[in-house]
C-alpha positions in Angstrom: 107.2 -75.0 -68.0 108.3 -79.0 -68.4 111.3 -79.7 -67.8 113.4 -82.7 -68.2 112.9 -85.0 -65.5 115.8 -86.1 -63.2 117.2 -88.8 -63.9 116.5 -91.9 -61.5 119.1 -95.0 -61.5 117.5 -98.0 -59.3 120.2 -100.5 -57.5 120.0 -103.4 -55.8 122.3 -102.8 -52.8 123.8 -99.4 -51.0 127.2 -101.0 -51.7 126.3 -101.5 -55.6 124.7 -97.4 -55.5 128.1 -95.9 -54.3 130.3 -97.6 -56.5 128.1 -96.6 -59.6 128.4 -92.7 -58.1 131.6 -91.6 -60.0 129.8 -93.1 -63.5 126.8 -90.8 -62.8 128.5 -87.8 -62.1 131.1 -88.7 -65.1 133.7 -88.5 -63.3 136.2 -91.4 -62.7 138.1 -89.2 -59.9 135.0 -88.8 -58.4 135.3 -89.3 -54.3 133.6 -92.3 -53.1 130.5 -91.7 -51.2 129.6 -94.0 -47.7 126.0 -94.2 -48.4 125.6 -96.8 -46.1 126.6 -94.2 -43.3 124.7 -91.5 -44.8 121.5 -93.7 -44.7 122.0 -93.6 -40.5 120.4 -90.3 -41.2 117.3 -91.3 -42.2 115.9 -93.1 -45.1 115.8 -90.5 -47.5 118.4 -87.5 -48.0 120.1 -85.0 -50.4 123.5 -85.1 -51.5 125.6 -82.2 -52.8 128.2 -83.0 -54.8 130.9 -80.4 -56.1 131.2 -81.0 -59.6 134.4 -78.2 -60.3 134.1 -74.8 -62.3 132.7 -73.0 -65.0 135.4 -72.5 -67.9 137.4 -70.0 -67.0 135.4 -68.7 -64.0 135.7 -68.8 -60.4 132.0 -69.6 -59.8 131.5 -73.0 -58.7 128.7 -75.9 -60.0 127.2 -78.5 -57.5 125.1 -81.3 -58.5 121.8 -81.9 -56.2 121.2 -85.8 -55.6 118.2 -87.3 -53.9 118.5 -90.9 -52.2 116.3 -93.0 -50.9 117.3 -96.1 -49.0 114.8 -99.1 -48.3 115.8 -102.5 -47.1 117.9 -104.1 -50.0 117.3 -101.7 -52.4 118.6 -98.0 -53.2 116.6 -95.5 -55.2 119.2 -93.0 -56.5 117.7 -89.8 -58.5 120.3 -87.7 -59.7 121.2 -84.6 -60.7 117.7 -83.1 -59.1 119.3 -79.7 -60.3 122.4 -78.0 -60.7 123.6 -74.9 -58.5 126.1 -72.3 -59.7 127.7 -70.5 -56.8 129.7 -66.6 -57.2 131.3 -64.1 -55.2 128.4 -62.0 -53.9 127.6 -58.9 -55.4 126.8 -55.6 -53.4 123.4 -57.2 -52.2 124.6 -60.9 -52.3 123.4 -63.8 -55.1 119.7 -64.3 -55.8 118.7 -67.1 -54.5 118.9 -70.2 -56.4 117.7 -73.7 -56.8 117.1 -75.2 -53.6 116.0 -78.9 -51.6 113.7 -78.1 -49.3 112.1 -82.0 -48.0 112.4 -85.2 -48.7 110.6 -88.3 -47.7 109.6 -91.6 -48.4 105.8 -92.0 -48.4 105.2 -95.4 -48.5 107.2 -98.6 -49.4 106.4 -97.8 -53.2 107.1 -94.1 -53.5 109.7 -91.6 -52.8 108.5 -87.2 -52.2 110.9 -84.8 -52.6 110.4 -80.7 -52.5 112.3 -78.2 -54.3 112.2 -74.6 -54.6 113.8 -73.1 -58.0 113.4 -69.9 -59.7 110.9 -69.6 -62.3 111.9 -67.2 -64.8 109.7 -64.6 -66.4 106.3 -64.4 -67.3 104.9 -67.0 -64.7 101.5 -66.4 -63.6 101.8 -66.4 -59.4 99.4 -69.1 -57.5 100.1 -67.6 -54.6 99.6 -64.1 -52.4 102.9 -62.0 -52.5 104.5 -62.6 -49.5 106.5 -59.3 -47.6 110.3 -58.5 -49.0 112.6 -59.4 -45.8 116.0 -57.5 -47.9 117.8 -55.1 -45.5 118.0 -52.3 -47.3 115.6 -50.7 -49.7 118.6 -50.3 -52.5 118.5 -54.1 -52.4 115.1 -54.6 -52.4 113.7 -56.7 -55.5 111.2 -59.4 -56.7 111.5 -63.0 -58.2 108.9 -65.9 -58.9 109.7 -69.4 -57.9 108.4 -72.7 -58.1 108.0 -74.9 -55.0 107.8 -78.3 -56.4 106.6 -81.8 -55.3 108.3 -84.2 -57.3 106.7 -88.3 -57.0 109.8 -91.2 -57.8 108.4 -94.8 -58.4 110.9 -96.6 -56.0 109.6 -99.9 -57.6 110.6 -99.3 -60.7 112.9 -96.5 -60.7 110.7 -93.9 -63.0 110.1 -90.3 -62.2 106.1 -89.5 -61.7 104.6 -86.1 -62.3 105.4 -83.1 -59.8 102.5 -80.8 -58.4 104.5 -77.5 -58.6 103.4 -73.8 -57.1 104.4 -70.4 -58.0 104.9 -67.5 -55.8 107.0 -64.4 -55.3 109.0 -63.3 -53.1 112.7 -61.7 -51.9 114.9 -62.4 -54.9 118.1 -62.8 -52.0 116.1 -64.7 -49.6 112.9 -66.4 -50.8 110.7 -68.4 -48.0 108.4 -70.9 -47.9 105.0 -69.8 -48.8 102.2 -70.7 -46.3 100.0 -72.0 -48.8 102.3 -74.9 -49.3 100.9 -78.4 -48.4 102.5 -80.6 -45.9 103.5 -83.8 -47.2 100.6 -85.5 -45.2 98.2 -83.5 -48.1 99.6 -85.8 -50.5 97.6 -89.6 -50.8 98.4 -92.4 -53.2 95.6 -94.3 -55.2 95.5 -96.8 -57.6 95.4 -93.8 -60.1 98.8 -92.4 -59.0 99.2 -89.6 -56.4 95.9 -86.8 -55.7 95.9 -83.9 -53.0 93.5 -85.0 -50.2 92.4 -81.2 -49.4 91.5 -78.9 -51.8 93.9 -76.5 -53.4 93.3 -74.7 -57.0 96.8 -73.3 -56.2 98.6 -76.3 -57.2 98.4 -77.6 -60.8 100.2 -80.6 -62.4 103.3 -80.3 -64.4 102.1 -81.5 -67.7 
């Protein structure tokens, strides 16, 4: 089930953050992003960023970016995952990788939730929840991981992610209600533990 982390680049400044964006995305035409203005949001967001299309296809890629801004110091992780979109079919596109939170838990460490689909042969941690499709001709099934992913904002390193899986509508997942609130998630001088109990959630080894 690992993964390759995403990939976290640590500046000094907002100002010095955006003008490293287009060398992340590898792209020198890349548009400049006003992160500073984006930070007025809150102090920790998402960024899409359009990254073109697939040879010789109309379906278009975006890269998923998470920030987090702290006084004099910008925590950029990018390329969280990538997102392919399509004309629709009949029943529309199954649902893809998707941000679902992101936060700042302390002055040391950066949360952020994703929901992805997790292929076959996954083992569900989770009670099925009801399909919401339309149509019974559309109706169909697909596991997904809900993940919580831990950045060290001190020294720029991805941490290990508790991760979940459930099933549910292939065209539009939700949220299962077993998921933890960020509040369930305390730091230690050990790293990050789950202050309630919950065999549903396992680490990502």
């Amino acid at each position: 089930m690992r993964e390759r982390p995403p990939g976290v680049s640590w500046y000094a400044t907002v100002a010095e953050a955006a003008q490293h964006l287009p060398a992340i995305a590898h792209d020198p035409s890349a548009p400049q992003l006003d992160l500073a203005a984006l930070a007025k949001q809150g102090n920790a967001f998402f960024i899409e960023r359009p990254a073109g299309y697939l040879h010789e296809s109309d379906s278009s890629v975006t890269f998923h970016d998470a920030v987090f801004v702290q006084p004099g110091r910008v925590t950029l992780v990018t390329r969280i995952f990538d997102t392919i979109a399509s004309l629709p079919a009949h029943c529309g596109n199954r649902a893809a990788a998707e941000t679902l939170e992101i936060a700042i838990v302390d002055r040391h460490l950066g949360h952020l939730r994703i929901r992805r689909p997790a292929g076959a042969h996954q083992e569900p941690t989770a009670p099925p929840a009801p399909i919401a499709t339309a149509t019974a001709e559309c109706a169909c099934r697909d596991s997904y991981f809900v993940e919580d992913h831990f950045i060290d904002l001190d020294r720029g390193e991805h941490l290990r992610a508790f991760a979940q899986i459930y099933e549910d509508d292939c065209y539009h997942p939700a949220t299962p209600s077993t998921v933890l609130p960020f509040s369930a998630f305390v730091t230690s001088d050990e790293g990050v533990t789950i202050a309630v109990p919950a065999c549903n959630y396992f680490w990502d080894e």
